[in-house]
C-alpha positions as CSV (number, residue, x, y, z in Angstrom):
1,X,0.5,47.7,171.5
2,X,3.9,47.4,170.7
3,X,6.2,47.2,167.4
4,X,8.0,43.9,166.2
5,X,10.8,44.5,163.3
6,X,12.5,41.3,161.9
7,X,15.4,41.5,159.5
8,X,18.2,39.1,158.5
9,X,16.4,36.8,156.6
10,X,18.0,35.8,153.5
11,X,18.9,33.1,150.8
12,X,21.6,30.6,151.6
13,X,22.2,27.2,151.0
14,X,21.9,24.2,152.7
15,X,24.3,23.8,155.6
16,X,24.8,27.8,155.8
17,X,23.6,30.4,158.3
18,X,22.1,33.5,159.1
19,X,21.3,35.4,162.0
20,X,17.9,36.8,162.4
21,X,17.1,39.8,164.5
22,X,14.1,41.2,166.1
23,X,13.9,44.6,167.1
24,X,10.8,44.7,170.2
25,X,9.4,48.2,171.2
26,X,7.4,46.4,174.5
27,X,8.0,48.4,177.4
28,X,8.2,45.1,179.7
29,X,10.7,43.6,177.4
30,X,12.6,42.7,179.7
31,X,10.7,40.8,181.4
32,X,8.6,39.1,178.7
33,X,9.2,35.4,177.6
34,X,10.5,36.0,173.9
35,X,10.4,33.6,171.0
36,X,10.8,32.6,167.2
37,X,8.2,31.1,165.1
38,X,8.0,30.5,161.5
39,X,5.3,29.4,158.8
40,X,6.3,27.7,155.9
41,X,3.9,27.7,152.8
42,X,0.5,25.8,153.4
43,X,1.3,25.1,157.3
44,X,0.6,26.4,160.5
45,X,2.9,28.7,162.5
46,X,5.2,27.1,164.8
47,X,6.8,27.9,167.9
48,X,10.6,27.2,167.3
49,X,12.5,28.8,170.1
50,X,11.9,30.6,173.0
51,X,14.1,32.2,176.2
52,X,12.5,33.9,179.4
53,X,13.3,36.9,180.9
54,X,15.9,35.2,182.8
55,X,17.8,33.3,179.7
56,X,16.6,30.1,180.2
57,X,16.0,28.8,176.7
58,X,13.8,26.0,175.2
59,X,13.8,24.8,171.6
60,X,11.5,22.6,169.0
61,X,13.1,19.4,168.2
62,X,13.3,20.1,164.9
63,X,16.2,22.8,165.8
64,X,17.3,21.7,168.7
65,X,21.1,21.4,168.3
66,X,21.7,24.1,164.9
67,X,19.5,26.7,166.3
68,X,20.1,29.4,169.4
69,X,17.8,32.1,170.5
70,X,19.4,35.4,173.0
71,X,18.2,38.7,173.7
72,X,19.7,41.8,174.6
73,X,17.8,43.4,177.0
74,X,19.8,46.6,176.7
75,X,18.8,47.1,173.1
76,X,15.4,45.0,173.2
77,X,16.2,42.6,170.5
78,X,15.9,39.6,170.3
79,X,18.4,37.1,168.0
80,X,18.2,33.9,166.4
81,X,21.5,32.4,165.2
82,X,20.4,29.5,162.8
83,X,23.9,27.3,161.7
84,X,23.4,23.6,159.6
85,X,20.5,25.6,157.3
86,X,18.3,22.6,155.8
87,X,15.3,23.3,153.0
88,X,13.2,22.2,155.4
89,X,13.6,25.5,157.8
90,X,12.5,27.5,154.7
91,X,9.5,29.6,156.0
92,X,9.0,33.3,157.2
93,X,10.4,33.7,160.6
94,X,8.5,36.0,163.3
95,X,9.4,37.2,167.0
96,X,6.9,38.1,169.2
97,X,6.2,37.0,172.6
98,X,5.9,33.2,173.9
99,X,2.4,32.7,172.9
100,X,2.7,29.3,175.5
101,X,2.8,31.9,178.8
102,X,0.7,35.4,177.0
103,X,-1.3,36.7,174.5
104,X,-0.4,37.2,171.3
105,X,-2.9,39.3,168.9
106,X,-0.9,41.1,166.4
107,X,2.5,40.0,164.3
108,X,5.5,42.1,163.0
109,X,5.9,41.8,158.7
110,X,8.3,38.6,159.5
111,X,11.7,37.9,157.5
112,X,11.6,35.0,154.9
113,X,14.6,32.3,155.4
114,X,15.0,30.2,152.2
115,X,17.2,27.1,152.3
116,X,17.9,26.1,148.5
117,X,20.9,25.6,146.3
């Protein structure tokens, strides 16, 4: 079982944007489909974005356009650049694998994103 560490989460208002990182110890990393999810209060967790082990990348309509997943295989870590912030994308933000193609039983602590002014 491996270790997921998020950080980057933050305050900011709408229209801002933050960067979210996940540091991955997952000794396939670099071949694993990686993605985002969040849960905002009193909803499920969602998928939000996800890229393959070869960079192809694949995003909820919701953040299609503002939001952009990477990953840099070197330092297993995987990003999440977030731009055009609306209250709407205020949850807690996870990384783990892409729960579409692989089993996922256990979460990192997660990094809350709140959109307010």
């Amino acid at each position: 079982q491996g270790q997921l560490v998020e950080s980057g989460g933050g305050l900011v208002q709408p229209g801002g944007s933050l960067r979210l990182s996940c540091a991955a110890s997952l000794s396939s990393f670099r071949v694993y489909a990686m993605a985002w999810y969040r849960q905002a209060p009193g909803k499920q967790r969602e998928l939000v974005a996800a890229i393959t082990g070869g960079g192809s990348r694949n995003y909820a309509d919701s953040v299609k356009g503002r939001f952009t997943i990477s990953r840099d295989t070197a330092k297993n870590t995987v990003y999440l650049q977030m731009n055009s912030l609306k209250p709407e994308d205020t949850a807690v933000y996870y990384c783990n694998r892409d729960w579409r193609v692989a089993t996922v039983d256990y979460w990192g602590q997660g990094t809350q994103v709140t959109v307010s002014s």
